[in-house]
Backbone as a printed PyTorch tensor [residue, N CA C, xyz], in Angstrom:
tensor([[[205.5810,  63.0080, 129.5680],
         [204.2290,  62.5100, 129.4060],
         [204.0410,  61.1710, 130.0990]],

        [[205.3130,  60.3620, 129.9120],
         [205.0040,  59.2840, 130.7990],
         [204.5190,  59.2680, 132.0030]],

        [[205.1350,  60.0070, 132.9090],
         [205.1170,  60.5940, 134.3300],
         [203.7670,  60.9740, 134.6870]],

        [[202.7910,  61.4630, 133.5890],
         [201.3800,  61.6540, 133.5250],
         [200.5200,  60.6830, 133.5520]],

        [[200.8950,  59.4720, 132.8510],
         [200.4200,  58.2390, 132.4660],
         [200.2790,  57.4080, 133.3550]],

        [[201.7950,  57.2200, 134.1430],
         [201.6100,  56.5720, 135.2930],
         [201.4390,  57.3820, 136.6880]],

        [[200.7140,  58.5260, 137.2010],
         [200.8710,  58.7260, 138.1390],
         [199.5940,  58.1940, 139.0460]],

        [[199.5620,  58.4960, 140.0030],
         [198.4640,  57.8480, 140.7660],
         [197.5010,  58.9950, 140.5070]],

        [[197.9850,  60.4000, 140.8420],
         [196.5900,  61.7840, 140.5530],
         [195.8820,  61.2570, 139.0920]],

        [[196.0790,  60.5370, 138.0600],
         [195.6070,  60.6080, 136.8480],
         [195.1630,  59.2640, 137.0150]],

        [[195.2860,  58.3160, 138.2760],
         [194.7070,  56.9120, 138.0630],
         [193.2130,  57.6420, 138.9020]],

        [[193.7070,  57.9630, 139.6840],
         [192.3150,  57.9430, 141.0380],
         [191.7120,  59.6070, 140.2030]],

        [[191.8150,  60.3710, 139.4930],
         [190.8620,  61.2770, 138.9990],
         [190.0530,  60.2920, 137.7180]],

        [[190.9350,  59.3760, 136.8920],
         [189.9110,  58.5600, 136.1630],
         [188.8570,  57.8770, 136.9710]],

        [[189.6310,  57.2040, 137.9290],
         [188.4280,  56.4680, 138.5790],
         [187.1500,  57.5530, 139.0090]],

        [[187.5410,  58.5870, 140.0870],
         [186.3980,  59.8020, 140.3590],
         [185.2730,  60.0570, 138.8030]],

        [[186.1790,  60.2390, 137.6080],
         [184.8580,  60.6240, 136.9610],
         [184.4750,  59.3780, 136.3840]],

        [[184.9680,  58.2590, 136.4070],
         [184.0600,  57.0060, 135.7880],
         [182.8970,  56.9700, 137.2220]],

        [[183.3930,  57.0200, 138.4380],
         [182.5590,  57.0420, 139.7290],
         [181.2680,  57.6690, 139.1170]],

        [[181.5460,  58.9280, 138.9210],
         [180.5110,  59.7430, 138.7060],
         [179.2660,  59.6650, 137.6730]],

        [[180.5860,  59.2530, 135.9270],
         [179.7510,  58.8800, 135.4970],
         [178.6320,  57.3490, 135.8720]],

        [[179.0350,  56.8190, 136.0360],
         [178.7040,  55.6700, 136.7410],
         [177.2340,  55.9090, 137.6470]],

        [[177.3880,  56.7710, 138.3890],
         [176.6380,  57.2190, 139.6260],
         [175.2820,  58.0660, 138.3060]],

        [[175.6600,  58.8610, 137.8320],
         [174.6430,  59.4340, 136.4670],
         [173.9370,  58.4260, 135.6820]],

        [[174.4140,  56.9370, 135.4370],
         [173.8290,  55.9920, 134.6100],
         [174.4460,  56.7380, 133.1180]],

        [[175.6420,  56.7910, 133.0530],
         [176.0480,  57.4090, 132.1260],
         [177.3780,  56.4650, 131.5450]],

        [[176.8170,  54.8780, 131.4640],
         [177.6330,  54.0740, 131.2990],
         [178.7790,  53.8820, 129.6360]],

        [[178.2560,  54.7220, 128.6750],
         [179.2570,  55.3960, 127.3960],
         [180.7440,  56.1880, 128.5340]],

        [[180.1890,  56.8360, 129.0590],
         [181.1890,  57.7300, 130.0010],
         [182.4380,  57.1910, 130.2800]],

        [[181.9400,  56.2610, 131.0540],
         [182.9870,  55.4490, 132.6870],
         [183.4960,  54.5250, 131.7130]],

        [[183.0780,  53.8210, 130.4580],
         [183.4630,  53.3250, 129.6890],
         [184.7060,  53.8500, 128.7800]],

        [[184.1050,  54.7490, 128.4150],
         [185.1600,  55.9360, 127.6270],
         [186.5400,  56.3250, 128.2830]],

        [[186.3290,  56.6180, 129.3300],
         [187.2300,  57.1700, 130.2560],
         [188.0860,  56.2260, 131.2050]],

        [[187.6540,  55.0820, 130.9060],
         [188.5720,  53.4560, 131.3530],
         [189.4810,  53.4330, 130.3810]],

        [[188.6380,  52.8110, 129.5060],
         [189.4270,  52.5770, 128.3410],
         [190.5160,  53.6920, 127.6880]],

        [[190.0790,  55.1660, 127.7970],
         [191.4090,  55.5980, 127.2390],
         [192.2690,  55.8060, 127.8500]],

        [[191.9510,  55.7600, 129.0940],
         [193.0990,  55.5840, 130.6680],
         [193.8180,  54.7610, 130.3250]],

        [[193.3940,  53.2290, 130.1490],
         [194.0340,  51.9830, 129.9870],
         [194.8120,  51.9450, 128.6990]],

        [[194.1120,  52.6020, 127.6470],
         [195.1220,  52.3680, 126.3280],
         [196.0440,  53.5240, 126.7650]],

        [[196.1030,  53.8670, 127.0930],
         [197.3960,  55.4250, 127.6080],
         [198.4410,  54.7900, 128.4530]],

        [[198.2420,  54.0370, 129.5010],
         [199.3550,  53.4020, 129.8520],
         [199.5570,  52.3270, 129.5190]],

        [[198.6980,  51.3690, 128.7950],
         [199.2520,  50.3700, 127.6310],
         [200.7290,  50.8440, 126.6950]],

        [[200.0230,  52.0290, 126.0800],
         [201.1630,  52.0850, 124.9230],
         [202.3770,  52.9010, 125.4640]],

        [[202.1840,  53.4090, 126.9150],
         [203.5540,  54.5800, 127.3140],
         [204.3430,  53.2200, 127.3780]],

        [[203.8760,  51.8600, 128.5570],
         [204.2030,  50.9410, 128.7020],
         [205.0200,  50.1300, 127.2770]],

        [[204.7170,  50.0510, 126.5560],
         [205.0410,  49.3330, 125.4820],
         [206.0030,  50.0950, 124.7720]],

        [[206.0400,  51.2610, 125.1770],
         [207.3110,  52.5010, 124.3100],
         [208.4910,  52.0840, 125.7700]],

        [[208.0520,  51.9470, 126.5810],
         [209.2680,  51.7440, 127.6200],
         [210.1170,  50.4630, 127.3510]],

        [[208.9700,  49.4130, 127.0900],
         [209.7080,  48.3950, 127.0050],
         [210.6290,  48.4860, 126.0280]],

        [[209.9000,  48.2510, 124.5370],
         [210.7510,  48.8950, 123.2560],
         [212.4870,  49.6040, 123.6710]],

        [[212.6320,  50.7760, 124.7420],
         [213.4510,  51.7440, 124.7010],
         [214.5200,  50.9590, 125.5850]],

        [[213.9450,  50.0040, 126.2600],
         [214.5580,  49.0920, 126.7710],
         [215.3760,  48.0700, 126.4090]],

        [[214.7620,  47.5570, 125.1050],
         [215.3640,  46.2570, 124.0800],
         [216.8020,  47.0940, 123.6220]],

        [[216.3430,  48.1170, 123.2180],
         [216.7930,  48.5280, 122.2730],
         [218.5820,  49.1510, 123.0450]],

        [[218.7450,  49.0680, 124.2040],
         [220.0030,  49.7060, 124.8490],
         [220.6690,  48.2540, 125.1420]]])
């Protein structure tokens, strides 16, 4: 799942539909779809580090 989190196809398809929504005036959308982008590799990020301390 990490590998999902950080890949670039799942950075630049968020960006395309915030684009879009964006482009619709559908600013809940591009909002929505930032933010759970961003908390998704926030916390994969923060499980890495963690797995890191911890060896």
């Amino acid at each position: 799942m990490s590998k999902i989190a950080n890949s670039r196809l799942t950075a630049f398809l968020a960006g395309v539909w915030a684009f879009y929504c964006y482009t619709l005036g559908q600013m809940d959308g591009t909002i929505t779809i930032l933010l759970v982008y961003l908390i998704t590799v926030w916390s994969y990020g923060n499980k890495k580090d963690a797995s890191a301390r911890q060896h």
